[in-house]
N, C-alpha and C positions, 0 to 999 in steps of 0.2 A: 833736534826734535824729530819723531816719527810719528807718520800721518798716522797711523791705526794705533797710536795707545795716545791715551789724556797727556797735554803737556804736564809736565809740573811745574806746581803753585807755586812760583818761589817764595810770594809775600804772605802766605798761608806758612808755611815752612817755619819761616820765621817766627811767625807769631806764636807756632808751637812748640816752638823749641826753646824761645825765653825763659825767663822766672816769671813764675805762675802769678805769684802775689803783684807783680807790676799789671800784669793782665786785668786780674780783678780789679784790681785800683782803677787802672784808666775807663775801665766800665763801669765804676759803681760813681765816681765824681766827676762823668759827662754834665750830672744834674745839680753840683751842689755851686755854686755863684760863687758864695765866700769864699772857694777856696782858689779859682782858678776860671779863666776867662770863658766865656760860656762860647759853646761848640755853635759855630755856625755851618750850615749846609754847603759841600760845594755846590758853584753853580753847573746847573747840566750847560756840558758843551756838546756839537751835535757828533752825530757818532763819525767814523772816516769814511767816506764815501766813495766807494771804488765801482769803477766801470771797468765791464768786460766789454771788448771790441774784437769781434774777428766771424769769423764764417761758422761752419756743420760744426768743426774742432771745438769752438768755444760752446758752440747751444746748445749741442746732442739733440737726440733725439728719444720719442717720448715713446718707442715700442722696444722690446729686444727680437738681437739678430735674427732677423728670417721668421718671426714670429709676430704674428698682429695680435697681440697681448699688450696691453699699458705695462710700461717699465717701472721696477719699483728697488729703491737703493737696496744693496747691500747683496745681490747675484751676478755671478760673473758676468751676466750676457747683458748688462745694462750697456747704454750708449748715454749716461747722461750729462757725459762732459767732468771737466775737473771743478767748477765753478762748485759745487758744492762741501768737496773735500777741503777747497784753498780755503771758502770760507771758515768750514766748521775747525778747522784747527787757528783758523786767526781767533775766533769768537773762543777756543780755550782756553785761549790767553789771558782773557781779561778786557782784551780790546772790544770796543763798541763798536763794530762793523757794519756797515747797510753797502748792498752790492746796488747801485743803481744804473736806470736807462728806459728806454720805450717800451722795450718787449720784454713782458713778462712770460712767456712760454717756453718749452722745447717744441722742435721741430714734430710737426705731428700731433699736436695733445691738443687734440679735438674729441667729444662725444667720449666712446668707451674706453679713448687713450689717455684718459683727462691723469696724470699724474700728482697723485695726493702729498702736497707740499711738506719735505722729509723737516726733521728737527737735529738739532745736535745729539749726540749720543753723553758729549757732558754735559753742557748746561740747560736740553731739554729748550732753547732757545731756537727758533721759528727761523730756516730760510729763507732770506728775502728773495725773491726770483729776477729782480732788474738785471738787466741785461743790454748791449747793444750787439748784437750777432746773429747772424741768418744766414741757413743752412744754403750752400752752393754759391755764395756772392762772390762777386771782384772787387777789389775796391771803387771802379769806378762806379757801380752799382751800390756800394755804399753809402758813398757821397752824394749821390743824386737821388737816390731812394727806390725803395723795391716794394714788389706784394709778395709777402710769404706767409703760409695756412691761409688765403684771403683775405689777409689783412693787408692795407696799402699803410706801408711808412713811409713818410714825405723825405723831401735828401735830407742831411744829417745838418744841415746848414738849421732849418725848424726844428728836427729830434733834438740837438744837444741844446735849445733854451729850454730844454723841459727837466732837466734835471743841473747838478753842478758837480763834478766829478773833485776830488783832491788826487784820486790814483787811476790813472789809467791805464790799463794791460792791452797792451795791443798785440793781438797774431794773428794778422791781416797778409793775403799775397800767396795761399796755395790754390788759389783759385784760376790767379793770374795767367797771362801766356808769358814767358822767361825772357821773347824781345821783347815784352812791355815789361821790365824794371823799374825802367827811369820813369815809367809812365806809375807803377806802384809807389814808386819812393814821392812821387808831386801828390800821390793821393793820400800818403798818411801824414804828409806834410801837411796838408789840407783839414787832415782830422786833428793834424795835434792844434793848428791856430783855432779851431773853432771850439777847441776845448779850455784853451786858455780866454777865450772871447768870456767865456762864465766864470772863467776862475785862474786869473793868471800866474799864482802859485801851484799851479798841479801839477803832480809829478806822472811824468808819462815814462813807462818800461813799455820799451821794445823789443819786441823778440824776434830774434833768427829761431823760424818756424820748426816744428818736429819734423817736416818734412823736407830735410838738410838738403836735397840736392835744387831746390828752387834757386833761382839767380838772385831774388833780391835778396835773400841770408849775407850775401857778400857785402851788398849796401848797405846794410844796418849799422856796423860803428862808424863809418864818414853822414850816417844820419844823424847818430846821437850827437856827434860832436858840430854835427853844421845846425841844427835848432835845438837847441841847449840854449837858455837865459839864465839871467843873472836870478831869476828868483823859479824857474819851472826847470828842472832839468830832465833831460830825455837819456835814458839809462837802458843799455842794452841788454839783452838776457838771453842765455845762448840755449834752446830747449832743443836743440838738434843734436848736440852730442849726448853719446848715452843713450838718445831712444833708439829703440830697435821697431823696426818698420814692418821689417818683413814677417807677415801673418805664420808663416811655417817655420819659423825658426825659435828654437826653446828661448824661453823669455820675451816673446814676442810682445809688442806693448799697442797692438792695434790688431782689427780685424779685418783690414783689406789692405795693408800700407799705411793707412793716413788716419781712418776713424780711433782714437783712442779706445782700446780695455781697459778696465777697470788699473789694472796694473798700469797702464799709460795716463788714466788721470792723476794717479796718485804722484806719477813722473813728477807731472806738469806742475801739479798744485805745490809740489815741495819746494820744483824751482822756485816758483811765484812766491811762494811765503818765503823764502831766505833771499830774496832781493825784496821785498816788501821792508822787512824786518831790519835790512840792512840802510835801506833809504829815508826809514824814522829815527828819532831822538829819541835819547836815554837821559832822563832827570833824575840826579840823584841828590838826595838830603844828605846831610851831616851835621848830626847833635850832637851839643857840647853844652856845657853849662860853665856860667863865669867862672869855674876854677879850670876850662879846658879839658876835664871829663867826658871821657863819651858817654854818652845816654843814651842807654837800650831800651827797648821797649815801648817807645815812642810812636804815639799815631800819630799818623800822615794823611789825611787827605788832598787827592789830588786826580787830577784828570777823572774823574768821577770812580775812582779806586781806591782802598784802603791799604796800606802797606803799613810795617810796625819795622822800627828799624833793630838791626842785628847788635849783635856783641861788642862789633865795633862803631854803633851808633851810626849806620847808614842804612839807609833805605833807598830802592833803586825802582824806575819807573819807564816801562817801557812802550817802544811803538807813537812817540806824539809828533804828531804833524809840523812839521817845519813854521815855522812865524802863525806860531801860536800862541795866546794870552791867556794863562790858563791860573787861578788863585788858588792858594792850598791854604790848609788848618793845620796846629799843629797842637799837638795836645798830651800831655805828660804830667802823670798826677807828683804833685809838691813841686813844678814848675808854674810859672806863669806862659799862657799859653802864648802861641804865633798866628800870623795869618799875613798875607799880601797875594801877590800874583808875581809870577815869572811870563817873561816875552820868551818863549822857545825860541830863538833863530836855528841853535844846534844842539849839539851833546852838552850839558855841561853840570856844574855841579854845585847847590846850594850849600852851605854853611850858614846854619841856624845857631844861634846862642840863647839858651834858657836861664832866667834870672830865678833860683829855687826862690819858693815862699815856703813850703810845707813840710815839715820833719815827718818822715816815713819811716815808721816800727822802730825808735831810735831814743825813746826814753829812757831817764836811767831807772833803777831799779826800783829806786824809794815812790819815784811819781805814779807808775800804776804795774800796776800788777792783773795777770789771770792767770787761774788754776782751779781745776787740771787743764792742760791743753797737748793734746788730744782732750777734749773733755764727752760726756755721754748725756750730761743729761743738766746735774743742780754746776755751772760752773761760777766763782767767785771772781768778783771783782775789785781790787781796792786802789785807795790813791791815799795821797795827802792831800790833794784839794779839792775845793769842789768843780766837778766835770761831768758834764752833759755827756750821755752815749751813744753813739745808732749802729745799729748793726745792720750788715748789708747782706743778698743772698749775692751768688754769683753773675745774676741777670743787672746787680744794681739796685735792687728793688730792698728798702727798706722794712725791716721783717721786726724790729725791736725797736725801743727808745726808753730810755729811763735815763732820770737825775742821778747822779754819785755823790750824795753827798753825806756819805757815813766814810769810817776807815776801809772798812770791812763789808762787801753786800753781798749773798749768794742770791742768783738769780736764775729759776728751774727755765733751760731752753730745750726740754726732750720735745716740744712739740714744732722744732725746727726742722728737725728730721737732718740727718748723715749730710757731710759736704763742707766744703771750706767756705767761712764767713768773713766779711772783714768791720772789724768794727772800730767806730773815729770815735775818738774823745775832743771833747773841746771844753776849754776853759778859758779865760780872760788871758792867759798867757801866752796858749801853743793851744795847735793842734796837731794831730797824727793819728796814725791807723798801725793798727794791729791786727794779725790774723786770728783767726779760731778758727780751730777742726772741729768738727764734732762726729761723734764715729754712730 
């Protein structure tokens, strides 16, 4: 994935590359009871809650370089940190992101600096500003609490019962003096217990800082591995190699050594999303139907997402939270529908079985009939028994009904207007759907 173009949809993809007629089906008998078990809502679960922790690097600041102007996305000379790039390409995902913490500002956005809160560029979906990071701190200054733009935040001991983090980014330690390591490494230790005091499955990424030559970059993997639990684990993230520091050198990814460029948030944000991406679970369905057929086309809800399964009857679902209970629907017209809930613990992979009830476009000849099809305008209908009809537009929305109960009925639909129809027959025996074009 790259930060500056839209991910791609993959369960969009899907959905538009299937057979069409499955499509309209599964939308036009979300509504019809007799046929197929009636669509229940998933439940909202809350979105994943990640906390940024660390100094100026994570908060930025709310003017550009050398200029007392309010900063505003999308100019090189922003300072506004990566937090907004990491987020807007999680949020392309699909994923329900809220970034939380105490301090909702950048450094500076006060009065005429006030910085008018940016939106995504795809889904038009609203930045959340939470944060926990303030420009020039130490850790130990963290821990204990600071006043920054005038505002007093108490130590982090009070800050973090005010929010409940599931992710937290920590790049803490360029502030520090280099003999105080051991003194850095007791103070994120400090932050990671008091993160889990709220939530003892949070996952905490540590980072060896952009600013590679600090001494405690060295302590970071005997960190991750000495507070690492059996349900939180503490995951290192190396954002030191690769960045280039130095303000005069081509490709440079900061403005004095250490303030991220534009170019150096998007660094930052890429690392952060491809260890985010790699520390969630991947749910995947696979429909079958009692003969062992895959079943394409298939809707899925699930973690408050819709996916349609592929060719090979899977749908795949990504970024969910470790030991998490989350219920899905599953729904496929001339199936009988699904529903339960999965415990996330990991990666893993459903298999669904659908018992058909409903013969789809599959009459024989003599039962019914329509002509012309492509039809324009007067198109016939016939059967040999008698059959109720509904015809559907593409939304689902019921646009026709009439009894069948001649051999032979022509019935004028020019005031349908152009588009593919699907229209069910039902009799005391069967039912099924057939398509109509009308041009």
């Amino acid at each position: 994935m790259k930060l500056n173009h839209p991910l791609s949809q993959m369960c969009k993809l899907l959905f538009i590359s299937s057979f069409f007629l499955f499509i309209l089906s599964s939308r036009l008998f979300a509504g019809i009871q007799s046929e197929m078990t009636e669509l229940t809502s998933v439940p909202s679960t809350h979105p994943i809650r990640i906390v940024c922790i660390g100094n100026s690097i994570t908060q930025g600041k709310s003017m550009q370089t050398n200029v007392t102007v309010p900063a505003s996305f999308g100019k090189i000379t922003d300072q506004l940190s990566y937090r907004f790039w990491l987020w807007q390409s999680l949020d392309s995902l699909g994923l329900n992101v809220d970034f939380v913490g105490t301090n909702h500002i950048w450094f500076q956005e006060v009065g005429s600096l006030a910085v008018t809160t940016p939106t995504s560029a795809y889904t038009g979906h609203t930045f959340p500003r939470g944060h926990e990071a303030f420009y020039g701190i130490k850790t130990a200054g963290f821990v204990a609490g600071t006043t920054s733009d005038n505002i007093v935040y108490p130590a982090f001991s009070v800050r973090s019962k005010n929010f409940t983090a599931d992710i937290a980014l920590i790049h803490l330690g360029t502030n520090d003096n280099d003999i105080d390591s051991v003194l850095t490494r007791d103070n994120i230790y400090t932050v990671i217990d008091l993160l889990r005091a709220q939530n003892d499955s949070v996952i905490i990424i540590l980072a060896k800082t952009i600013t590679g030559w600090k001494a405690v970059n060295k302590l970071v993997d005997r960190m991750c591995v000495a507070k690492t639990s059996d349900k939180s684990p503490v995951i290192p993230i190396d954002l030191a190699t690769g960045f280039i520091n130095d303000n005069l050198t081509y490709g440079t990814m900061t403005w004095d050594w250490v303030h991220p460029n534009q170019k150096g948030q998007k660094f930052m944000a890429q690392r952060w999303f491809d260890k985010i991406l790699s520390s969630l679970n991947t749910v995947t369905f696979d429909l079958k139907n009692n003969n062992g057929d895959k079943i394409e086309n298939g809707k899925i809800d699930f973690n408050n997402q819709t996916c349609y399964t592929d060719l090979n009857g899977i749908a795949s679902f990504k970024g969910i939270l470790p030991n998490s209970r989350l219920d899905y629907t599953v729904t496929v017209v001339g199936y009988a529908g699904a529903n339960g809930s999965i415990n996330v613990v990991a990666s893993s992979n459903k298999i669904i079985t659908l018992q058909n009830t409903t013969r789809l476009d599959t009459p024989s000849a003599q039962e019914m009939q329509i002509f012309p099809n492509p039809a324009s305008g007067l198109v016939t209908f016939s059967t040999n028994k008698n059959t109720s009809v509904s015809i559907f537009d593409i939304s689902g929305k019921m646009v026709y009904s009439f009894a069948l109960n001649a051999a032979s009925m022509p019935i004028d639909l020019s005031k349908l207007g152009s588009g593919v129809y699907l229209v069910k027959y039902h009799n005391a025996q069967q039912s099924f759907v057939k398509k109509l074009i009308i041009k």
